[in-house]
Each structure stands twice: as C-alpha cells, then as structure tokens.
ZAMARGU-4260 file (C-alpha; in steps of 0.2 Angstrom, whole numbers, plus 5000, padded with zeros to 4 digits):
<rodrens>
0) 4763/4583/4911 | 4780/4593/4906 | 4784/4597/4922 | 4801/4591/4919 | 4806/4604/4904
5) 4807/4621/4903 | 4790/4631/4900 | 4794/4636/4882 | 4796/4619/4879 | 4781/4613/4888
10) 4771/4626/4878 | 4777/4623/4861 | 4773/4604/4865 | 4755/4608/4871 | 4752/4621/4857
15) 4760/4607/4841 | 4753/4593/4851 | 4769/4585/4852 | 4775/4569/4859 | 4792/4567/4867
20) 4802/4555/4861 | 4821/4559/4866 | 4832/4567/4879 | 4833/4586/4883 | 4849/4594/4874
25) 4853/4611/4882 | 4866/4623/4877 | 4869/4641/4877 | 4858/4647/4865 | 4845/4635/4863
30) 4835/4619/4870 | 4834/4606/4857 | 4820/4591/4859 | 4818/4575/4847 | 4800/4576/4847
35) 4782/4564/4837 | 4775/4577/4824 | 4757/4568/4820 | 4767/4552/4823 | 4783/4556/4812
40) 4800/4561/4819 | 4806/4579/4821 | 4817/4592/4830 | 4808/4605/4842 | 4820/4621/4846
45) 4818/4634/4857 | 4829/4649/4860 | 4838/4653/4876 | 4845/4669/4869 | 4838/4683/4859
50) 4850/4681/4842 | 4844/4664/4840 | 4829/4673/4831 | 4837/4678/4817 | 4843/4661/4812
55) 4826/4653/4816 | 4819/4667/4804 | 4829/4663/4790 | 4825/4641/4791 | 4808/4646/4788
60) 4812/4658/4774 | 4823/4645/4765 | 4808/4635/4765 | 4814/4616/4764 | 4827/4621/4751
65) 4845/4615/4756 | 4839/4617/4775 | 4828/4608/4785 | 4810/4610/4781 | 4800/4619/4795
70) 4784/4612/4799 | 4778/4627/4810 | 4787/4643/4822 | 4786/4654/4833 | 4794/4668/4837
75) 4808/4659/4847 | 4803/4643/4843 | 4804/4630/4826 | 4798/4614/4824 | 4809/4606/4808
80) 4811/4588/4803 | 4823/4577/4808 | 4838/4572/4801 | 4836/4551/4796 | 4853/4548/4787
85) 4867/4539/4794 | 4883/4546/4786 | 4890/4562/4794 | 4903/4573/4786 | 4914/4576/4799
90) 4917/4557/4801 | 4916/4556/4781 | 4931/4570/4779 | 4941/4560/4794 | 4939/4546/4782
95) 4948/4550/4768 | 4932/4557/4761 | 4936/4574/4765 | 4937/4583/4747 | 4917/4575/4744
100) 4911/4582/4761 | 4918/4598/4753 | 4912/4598/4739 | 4894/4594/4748 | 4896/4608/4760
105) 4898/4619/4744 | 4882/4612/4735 | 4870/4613/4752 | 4880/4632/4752 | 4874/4635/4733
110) 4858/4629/4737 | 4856/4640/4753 | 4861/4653/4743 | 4847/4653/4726 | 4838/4667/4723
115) 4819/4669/4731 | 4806/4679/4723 | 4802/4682/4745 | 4809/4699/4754 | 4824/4694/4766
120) 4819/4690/4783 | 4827/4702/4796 | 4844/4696/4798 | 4861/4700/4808 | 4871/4714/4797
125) 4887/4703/4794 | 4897/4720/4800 | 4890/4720/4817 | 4893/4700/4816 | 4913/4705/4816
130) 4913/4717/4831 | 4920/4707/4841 | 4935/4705/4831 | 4935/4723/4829 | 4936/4724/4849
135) 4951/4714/4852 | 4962/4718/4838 | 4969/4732/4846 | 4974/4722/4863 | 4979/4707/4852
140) 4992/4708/4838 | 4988/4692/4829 | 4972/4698/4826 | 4978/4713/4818 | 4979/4707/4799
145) 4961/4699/4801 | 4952/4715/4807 | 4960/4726/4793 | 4958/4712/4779 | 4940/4713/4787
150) 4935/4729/4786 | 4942/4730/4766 | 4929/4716/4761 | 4914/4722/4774 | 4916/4738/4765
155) 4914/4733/4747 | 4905/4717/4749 | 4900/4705/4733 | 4886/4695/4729 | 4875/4700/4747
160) 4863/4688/4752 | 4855/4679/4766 | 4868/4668/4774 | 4870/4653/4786 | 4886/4660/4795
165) 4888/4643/4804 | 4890/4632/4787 | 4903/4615/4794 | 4903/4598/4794 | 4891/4596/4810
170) 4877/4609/4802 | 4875/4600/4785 | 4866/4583/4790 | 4860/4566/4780 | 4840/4570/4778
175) 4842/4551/4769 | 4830/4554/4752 | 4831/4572/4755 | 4849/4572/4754 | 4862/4584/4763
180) 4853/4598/4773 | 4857/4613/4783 | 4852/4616/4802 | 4857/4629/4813 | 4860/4645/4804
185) 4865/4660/4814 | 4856/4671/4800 | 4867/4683/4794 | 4866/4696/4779 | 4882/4701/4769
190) 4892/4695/4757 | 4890/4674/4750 | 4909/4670/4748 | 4909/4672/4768 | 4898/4655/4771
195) 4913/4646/4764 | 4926/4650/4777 | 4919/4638/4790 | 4925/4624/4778 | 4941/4626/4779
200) 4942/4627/4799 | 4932/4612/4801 | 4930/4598/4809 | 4945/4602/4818 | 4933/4616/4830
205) 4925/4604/4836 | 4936/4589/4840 | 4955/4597/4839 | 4962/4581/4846 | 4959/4575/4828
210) 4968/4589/4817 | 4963/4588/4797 | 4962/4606/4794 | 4979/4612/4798 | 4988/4596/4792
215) 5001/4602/4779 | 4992/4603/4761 | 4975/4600/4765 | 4971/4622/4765 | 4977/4619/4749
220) 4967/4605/4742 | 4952/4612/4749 | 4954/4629/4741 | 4956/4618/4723 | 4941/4609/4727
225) 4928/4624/4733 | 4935/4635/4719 | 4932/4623/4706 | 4914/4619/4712 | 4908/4638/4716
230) 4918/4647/4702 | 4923/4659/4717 | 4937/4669/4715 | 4952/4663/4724 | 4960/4678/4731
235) 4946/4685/4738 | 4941/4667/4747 | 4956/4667/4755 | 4952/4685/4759 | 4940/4680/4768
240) 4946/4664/4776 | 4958/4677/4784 | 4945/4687/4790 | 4933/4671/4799 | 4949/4664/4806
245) 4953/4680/4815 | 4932/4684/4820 | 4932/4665/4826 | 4950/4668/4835 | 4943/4682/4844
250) 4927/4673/4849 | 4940/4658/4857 | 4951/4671/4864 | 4934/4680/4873 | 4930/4662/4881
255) 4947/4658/4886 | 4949/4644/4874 | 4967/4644/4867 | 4967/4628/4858 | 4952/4634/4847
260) 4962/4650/4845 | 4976/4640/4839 | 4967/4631/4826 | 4960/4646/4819 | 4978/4657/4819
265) 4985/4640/4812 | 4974/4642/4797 | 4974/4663/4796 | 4993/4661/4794 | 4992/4647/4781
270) 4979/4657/4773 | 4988/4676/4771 | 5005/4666/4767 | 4997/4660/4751 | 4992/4677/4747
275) 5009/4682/4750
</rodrens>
C-alpha cells in the first residue's frame, strides 16, 4: 500500500497505523511525512543518517516541554505533533518584529534548558561537534580566531546541559494553544550559552538574499535583548557567537557555499570587534 515511500517509512506507517496525509520531504538527513495519528495531525521523521539519533533521543527526553511533544519513537524514527500556528519567526523578525522573535527564541531556549529530575539521553559531546572547525583552521586564516576562541570556552565550559544545537527562526514553530515550540535539535551536550549563537546568524542562513543579521546595528540590538532576557554574560555570549560563526563558516566552506561563509565571517568579525 506504501509502495511509493521508503521502507522505514512504510514501516513506521504500518507499525503507528498511520494515514498519509501530505507530500514526502526528503533531505540529507531525514525523511519528514505530515501524517493522521488516531485521526489528529502530526509529523512522522525518519532518519537517513546515523547522527539524526541523538537529536531524536533528546525530543523524547524533553518530553513536550518547549519541544514538540512525541507521541511514540523508534530508534531512528519519531512521531511528534504537528506544528498548527500560523505566524513564523523568520517572517515576524523580517517584519519589524525581530527583537520579539528574539526574545521568543531565548524563552523556548530557557525552556529547553530546565532542569529534569531524568539521566541525559546519550548525546553528541559538543567538542566533537566543533571538529570540523578544528580541521580547517589551519588551511583557512579566517577561521583561525574562532578555533582558538573555541578551544578556550570547550575547555572550561559553564552551566553544561543537554542542548538543541540548531535553535533559529525556522526550528521554533507556532504549536497555536501550545505556544512556540522547538523541532529539529541536533542533540548536543556542552555548555547552555552555546544554543544562543544561532540567533544572531539567523534568518539570514537560510534566505541570504534578505540580509537582517549583518545589517549595521542589529548584532548589537540583539546582544541588548538576549542578555537582558537570559541574564548571560555578555562577554562570553559573544565568545561564543565567535566560536559558532566560525564552526558554521567551516561547515559552508566544506560544502563549497561561499555566500553562507560570508554571512557567518560577516557576523564573527562584528562579533570579535566588540570584544575589542
């Protein structure tokens, strides 16, 4: 009867007794499937890659709380509710409206981040995450500062917890009477201030023909607004603003993407500059 999807897929249907009920995304990682759940609306994922499982292990352990609220897994496999709400940050912070989808990033961030009385899940060390950067400092001078600044913080981390490592505009959706909820962590483990860095490169990553990040100012303003709703410190924020530019440069630079590169040393440069 599934003939047309992949396996996995077919067997997670057969196994939830799910209903189809959209179009097949595909991407590197993962297959993603609007699916009926006893007749309600949710998401099936299935992973295409190894790593995925980290992230899929750490939505169930967050339980519903400031992430989507899994309804049953597998090993490679979740089957979560489906985002209902019609705003979306990325269009909000193009609107004028970025400093509120800030400040909602940092809340689902804070949420994401209370303690559990449940053991960690098995999780990605956040100092094997930055290898790569690592890799292609030594080829690449502008990767330089962001390795060292790097390897300072990853070797006296603060404040260690579970974290989403993926936390923008397009992973925080409108779950309508459930409010603004995560989806897609990578499932990371290290230190908390890291989950904000993706703030301040976004939207821009994923639409750079319409810049907001690296326009003149807005680093600034958003550093104002995170600090004042998180209490973090702001020197070491920007430390580490430095060091996830430079990890996602690297990651750009691997897949031949010099635009995204740009974005990212756009926003490193802005970043060690106000630390003088």
């Amino acid at each position: 009867m599934h003939a047309a999807l992949p396996s996995k897929i077919g067997e997670c249907l057969e196994a939830w007794r799910l209903v189809p009920d959209g179009s097949l995304l595909t991407t590197r990682s993962s297959w993603v499937l609007p699916v009926l759940h006893e007749g309600a609306p949710a998401m099936l994922k299935v992973a295409r890659i190894p790593d995925e499982r980290a992230g899929y292990r750490l939505m169930t352990w967050w339980d519903g709380r400031g992430a989507a609220k899994v309804a049953a897994s597998f090993a490679d496999a979740l089957l979560m509710e489906r985002a209902a709400g019609a705003r979306d940050l990325a269009e909000m912070a193009r609107a004028d409206q970025d400093d509120e989808a800030c400040r909602i990033l940092c809340g689902t961030a804070a949420r994401l981040h209370a303690p559990r009385r449940n053991p960690f899940p098995e999780l990605h060390p956040l100092e094997s995450w930055f290898q790569p950067l690592f890799h292609l400092a030594s080829k690449h001078a502008a990767l330089a500062p962001a390795a060292e600044t790097a390897r300072q913080l990853l070797a006296a981390p603060c404040a260690v917890g579970p974290l989403h490592g993926d936390l923008h505009h397009d992973n925080v959706l409108d779950f309508g009477e459930r409010g603004w909820l995560a989806i897609d962590p990578h499932g990371l483990l290290g230190e908390q201030t890291f989950d904000y860095a993706n703030i301040f490169t976004n939207p821009d990553l994923s639409d750079p023909s319409r810049p907001l990040a690296t326009l003149p100012g807005r680093l600034e303003t958003r550093l104002e607004i995170v600090i004042s709703a998180t209490k973090l410190e702001p020197e070491r924020l920007l430390r580490w603003i430095v060091a996830w530019t430079g990890l996602s440069a690297a990651w750009f630079i691997d897949d031949g993407d010099d635009e995204g590169a740009a974005i990212d040393l756009t926003i490193n440069a802005m970043a060690r500059r106000l630390l003088g």
